[in-house]
C-alpha positions in Angstrom: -24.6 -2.9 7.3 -24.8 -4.9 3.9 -27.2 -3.5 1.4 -26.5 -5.6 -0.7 -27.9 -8.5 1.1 -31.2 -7.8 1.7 -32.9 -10.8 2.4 -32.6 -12.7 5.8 -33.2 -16.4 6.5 -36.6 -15.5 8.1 -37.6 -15.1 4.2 -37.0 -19.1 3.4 -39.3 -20.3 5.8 -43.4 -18.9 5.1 -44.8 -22.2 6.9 -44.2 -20.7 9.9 -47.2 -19.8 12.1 -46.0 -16.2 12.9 -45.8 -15.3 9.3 -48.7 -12.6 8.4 -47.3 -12.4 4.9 -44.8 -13.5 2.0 -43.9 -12.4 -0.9 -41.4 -14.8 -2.9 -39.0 -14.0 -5.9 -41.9 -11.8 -7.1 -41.9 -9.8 -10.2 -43.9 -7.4 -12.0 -44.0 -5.1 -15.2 -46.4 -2.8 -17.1 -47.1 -1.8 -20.5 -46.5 1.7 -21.1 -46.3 3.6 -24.8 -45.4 0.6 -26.3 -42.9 -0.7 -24.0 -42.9 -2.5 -21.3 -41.8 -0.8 -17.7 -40.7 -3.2 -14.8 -42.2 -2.5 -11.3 -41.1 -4.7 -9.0 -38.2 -7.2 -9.2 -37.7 -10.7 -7.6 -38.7 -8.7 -4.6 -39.1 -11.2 -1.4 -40.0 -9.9 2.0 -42.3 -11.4 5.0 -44.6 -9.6 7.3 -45.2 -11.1 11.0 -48.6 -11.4 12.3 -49.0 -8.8 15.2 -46.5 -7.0 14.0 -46.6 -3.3 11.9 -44.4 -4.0 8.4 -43.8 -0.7 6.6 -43.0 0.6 3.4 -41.1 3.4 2.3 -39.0 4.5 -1.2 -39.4 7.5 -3.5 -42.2 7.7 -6.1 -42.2 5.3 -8.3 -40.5 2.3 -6.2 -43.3 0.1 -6.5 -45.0 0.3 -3.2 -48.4 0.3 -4.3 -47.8 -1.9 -6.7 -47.2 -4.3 -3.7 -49.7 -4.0 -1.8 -52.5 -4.2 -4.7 -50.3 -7.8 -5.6 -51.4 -8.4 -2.0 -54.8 -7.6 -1.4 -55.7 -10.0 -5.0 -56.2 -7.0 -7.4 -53.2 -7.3 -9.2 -51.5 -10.5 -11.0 -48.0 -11.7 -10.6 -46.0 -12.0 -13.7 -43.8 -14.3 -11.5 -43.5 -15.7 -7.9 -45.6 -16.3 -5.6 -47.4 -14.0 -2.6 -49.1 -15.8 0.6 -51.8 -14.0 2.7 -52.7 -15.6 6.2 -51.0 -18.9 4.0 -53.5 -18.2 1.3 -51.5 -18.5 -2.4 -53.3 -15.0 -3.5 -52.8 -15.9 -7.1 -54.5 -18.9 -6.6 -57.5 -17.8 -4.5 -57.9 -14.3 -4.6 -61.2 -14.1 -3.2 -60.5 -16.0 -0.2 -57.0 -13.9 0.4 -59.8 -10.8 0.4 -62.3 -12.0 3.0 -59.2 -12.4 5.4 -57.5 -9.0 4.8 -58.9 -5.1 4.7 -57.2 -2.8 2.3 -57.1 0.7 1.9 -56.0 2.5 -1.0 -54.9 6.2 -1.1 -58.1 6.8 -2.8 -60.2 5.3 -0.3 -64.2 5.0 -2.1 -66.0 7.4 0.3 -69.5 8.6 -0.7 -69.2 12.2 -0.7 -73.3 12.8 -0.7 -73.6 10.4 2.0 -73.3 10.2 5.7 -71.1 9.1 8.0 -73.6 6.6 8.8 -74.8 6.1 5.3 -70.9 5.2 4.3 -70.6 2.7 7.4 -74.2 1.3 6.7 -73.2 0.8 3.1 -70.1 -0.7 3.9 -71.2 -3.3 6.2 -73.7 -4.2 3.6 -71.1 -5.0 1.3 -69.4 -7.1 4.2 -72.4 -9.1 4.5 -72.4 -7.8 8.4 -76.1 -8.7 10.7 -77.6 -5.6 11.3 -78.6 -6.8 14.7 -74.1 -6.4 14.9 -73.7 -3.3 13.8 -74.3 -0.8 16.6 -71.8 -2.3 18.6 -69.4 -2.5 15.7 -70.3 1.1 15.1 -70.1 2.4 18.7 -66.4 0.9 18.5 -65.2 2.1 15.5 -66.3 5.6 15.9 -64.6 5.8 19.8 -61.9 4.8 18.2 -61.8 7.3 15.6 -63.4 10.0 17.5 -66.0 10.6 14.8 -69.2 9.8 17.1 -70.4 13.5 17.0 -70.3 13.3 13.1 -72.7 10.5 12.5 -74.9 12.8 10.5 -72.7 15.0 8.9 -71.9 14.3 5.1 -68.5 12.7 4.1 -67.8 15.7 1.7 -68.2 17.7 4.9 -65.4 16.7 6.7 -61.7 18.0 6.7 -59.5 15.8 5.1 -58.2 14.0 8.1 -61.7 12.9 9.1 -62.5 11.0 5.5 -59.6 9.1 6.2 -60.6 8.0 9.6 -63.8 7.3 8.0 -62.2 5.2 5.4 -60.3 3.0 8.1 -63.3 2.7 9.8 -65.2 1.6 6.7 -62.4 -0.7 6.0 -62.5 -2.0 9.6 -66.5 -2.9 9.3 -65.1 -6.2 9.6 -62.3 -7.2 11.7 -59.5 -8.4 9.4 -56.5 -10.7 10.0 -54.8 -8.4 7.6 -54.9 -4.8 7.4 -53.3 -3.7 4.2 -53.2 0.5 4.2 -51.5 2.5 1.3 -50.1 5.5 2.5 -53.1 6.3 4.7 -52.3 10.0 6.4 -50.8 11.9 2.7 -52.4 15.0 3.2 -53.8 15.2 6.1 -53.0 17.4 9.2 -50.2 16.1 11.8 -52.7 15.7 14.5 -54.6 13.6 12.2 -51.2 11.8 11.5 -51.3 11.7 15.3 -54.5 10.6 15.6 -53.8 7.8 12.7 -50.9 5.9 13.8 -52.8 5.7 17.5 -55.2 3.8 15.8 -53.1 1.5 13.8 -51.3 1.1 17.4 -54.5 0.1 19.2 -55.2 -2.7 16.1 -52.2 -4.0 16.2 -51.4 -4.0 20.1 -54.9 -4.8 21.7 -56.5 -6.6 18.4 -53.5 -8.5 17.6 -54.3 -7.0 13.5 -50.8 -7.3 11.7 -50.2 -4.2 9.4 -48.8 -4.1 6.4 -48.1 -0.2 5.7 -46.7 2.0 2.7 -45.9 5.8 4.1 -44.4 8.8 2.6 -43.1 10.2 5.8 -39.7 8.6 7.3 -40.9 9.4 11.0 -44.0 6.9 10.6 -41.2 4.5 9.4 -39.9 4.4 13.0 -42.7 3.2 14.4 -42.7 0.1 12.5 -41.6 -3.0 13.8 -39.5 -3.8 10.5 -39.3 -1.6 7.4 -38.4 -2.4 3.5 -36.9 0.2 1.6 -37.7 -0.1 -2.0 -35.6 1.4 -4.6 -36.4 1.0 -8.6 -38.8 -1.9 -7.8 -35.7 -4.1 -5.6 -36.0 -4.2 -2.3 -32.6 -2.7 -0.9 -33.5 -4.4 3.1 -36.2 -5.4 5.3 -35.2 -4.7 8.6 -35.5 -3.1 12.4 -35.6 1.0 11.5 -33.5 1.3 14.4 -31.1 -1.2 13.1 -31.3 0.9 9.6 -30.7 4.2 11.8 -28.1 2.4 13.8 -25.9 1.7 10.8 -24.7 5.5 10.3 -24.0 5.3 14.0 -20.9 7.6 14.8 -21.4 9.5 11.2 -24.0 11.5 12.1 -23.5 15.3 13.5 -24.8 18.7 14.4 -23.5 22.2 13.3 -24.3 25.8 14.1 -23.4 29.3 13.3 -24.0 31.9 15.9 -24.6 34.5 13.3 -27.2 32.0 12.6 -26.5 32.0 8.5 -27.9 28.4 8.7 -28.9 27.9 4.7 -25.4 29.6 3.9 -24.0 27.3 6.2 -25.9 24.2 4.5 -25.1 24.7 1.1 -21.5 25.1 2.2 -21.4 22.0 3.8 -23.7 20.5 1.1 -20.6 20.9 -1.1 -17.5 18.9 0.5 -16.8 15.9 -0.4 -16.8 14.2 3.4 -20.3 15.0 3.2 -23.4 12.5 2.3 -26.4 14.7 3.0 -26.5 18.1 4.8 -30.3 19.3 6.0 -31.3 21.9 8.2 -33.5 21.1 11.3 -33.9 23.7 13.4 -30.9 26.2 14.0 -28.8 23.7 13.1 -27.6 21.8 9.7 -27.7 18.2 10.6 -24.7 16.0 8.5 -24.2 12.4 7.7 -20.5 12.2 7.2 -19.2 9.5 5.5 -17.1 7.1 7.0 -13.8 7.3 5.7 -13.7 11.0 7.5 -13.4 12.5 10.8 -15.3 15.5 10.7 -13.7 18.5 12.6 -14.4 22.5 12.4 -11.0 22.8 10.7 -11.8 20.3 8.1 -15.0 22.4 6.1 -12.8 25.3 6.8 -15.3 27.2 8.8 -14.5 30.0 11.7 -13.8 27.6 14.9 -14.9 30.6 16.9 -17.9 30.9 15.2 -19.4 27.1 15.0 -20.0 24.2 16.8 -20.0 20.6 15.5 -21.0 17.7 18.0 -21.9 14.2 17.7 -26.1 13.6 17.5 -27.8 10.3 17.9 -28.4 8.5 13.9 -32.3 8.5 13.4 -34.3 6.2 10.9 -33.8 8.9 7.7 -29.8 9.1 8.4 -30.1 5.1 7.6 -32.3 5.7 4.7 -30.7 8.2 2.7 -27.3 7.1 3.6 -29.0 3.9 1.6 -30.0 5.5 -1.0 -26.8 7.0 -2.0 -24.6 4.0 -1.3 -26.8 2.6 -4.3 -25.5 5.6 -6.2 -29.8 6.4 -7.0 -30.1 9.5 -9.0 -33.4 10.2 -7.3 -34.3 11.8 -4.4 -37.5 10.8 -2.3 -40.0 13.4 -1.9 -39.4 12.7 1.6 -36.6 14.4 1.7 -36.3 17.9 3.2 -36.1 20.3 0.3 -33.6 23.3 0.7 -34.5 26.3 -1.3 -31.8 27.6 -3.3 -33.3 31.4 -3.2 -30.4 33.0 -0.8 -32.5 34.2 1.9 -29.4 34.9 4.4 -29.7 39.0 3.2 -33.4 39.1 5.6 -32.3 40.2 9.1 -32.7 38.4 12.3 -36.2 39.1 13.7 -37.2 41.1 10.4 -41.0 40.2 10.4 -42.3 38.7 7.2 -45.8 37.6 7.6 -48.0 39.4 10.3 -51.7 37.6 11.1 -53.7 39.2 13.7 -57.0 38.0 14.9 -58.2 36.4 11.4 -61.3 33.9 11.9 -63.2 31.9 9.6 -66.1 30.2 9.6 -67.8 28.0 6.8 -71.1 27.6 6.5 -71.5 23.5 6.7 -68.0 23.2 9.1 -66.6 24.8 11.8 
């Protein structure tokens, strides 16, 4: 795959009527301590309507900066960004009655209901009331929040607000939902629970989704994904085209004596290696692909451990991206390996013991 060649011909063409959104040679800096500190540059990408378009890079890539250039609340310091084939910079309020955007920090009212927040909301919208029990009745099915209606928004778990937030930003159907790393912190059922929803939008609403996400799974279940890098954009792309580029470099090893973090930060260390992680009992390897990766070549005990071939997934793709472009940083998506040798704690030693613990808080179950 060419990285260096991000842009594909679907990117010259935004008259299109499939085209949700474009972004076009578009560049952006801040001030910072007296200098000046560029976010994004000459970044051009497309998002199709009915389709999810993702997001994903380490801190400090510029996705937000993106999607606040989208949803109007941010200038361009050059190019151009159409939403729904609305120039943003030139009508920014009309690019915001077509799209719904939800930051990380979504503007919940802790003190008030769940009712209160949607009845607020839809105010703001300019929504009937004679609408909005029908509009409520659907938004909190699909959120599963119904038995909540009452309950204050500082009394729900962390997953909850942020149903409560898409379903705020949802008050009125948009053409454009723009979400900024919606499930950060919040539990994988939530996650779950999340992603079905954006599914449902997007497949039985026709909503296109534009996305930003910290977790390289949720990448996979976008339609096309960007990788962002320093503020470029390294590709936009199929994720399983992405994954399918370290096709044939990708493989499993195992130790019976079950060393595994020995075992990785062995591995971690030879030069045929691009990343070594453990998932499992296993260290998962993306080779490079100059080498043919055998037992014999890492020098390990052929009696001892396996290798075999494994299928390439989205995150092979991505960091195999990453250090083609020879990035010093690492995303905090990455799996982080402990360096605290922990291989001296024997096999079915117990470490933590919880028996029959409860706990219940006064305002939540």
């Amino acid at each position: 795959m060419n990285y260096s060649s991000p842009i594909d011909s679907r990117l010259r063409d935004n008259t299109k009527n499939n085209t949700a959104l474009c972004l076009k040679d578009v560049s952006k800096s801040f001030r910072s301590g007296g200098r000046r500190a560029q976010a994004l540059k000459a970044v051009s990408l497309t998002a199709q309507k009915g389709q999810i378009t993702g997001l994903v890079g380490p801190d400090g890539a510029g996705k937000t900066t993106i999607l606040r250039l989208c949803a109007g609340l941010l200038k361009v310091d050059s190019g151009d960004i159409l939403v729904m084939g609305i120039n943003v910079g030139k009508r920014p309020l009309a690019v915001q009655s077509v799209i719904g955007y939800m930051p990380q920090q979504f503007g919940l009212y802790e003190e008030l209901s769940v009712r209160e927040n949607l009845d607020l909301y839809a105010d703001l919208q300019g929504i009937p009331v004679n609408e909005r029990r029908e509009k409520y009745e659907q938004l909190m099915s699909m959120t599963r929040l119904g038995d909540f209606m009452d309950r204050l928004a500082g009394k729900l778990s962390g997953g909850m607000k942020q149903k409560l937030g898409l379903a705020c930003t949802l008050i009125r159907s948009p053409s454009l939902l723009i979400l900024d790393e919606p499930t950060v912190g919040v539990d994988p059922i939530s996650r779950r629970e999340l992603w079905s929803i954006v599914s449902h939008l997007v497949e039985d609403e026709n909503i296109s989704v534009f996305i930003s996400t910290t977790y390289l799974d949720e990448a996979e279940r976008c339609h096309r994904v960007g990788v962002l890098k320093q503020g470029e954009l390294l590709i936009l792309d199929d994720p399983g085209k992405i994954a399918g580029s370290q096709q044939g470099n990708t493989f499993q090893v195992r130790r019976f004596d079950r060393k595994k973090r020995k075992l990785q930060r062995l591995l971690s260390k030879h030069q045929a290696v691009m990343d070594a992680v453990i998932v499992g009992d296993a260290v998962r390897l993306i080779i490079k692909a100059d080498y043919r990766p055998t037992v014999e070549l890492f020098g390990l005990d052929t009696e001892n451990v396996t290798l075999e071939p494994v299928e390439p997934r989205f995150e092979d793709g991505y960091v195999a991206m990453l250090e083609h472009e020879k990035t010093q940083e690492r995303s905090s998506d990455d799996l982080n390996i402990s360096e605290k040798d922990s291989d001296n704690v024997d096999v079915g030693q117990t470490v933590i013991s919880v028996d029959h613990v409860g706990k219940r808080f006064k305002d939540f179950d």
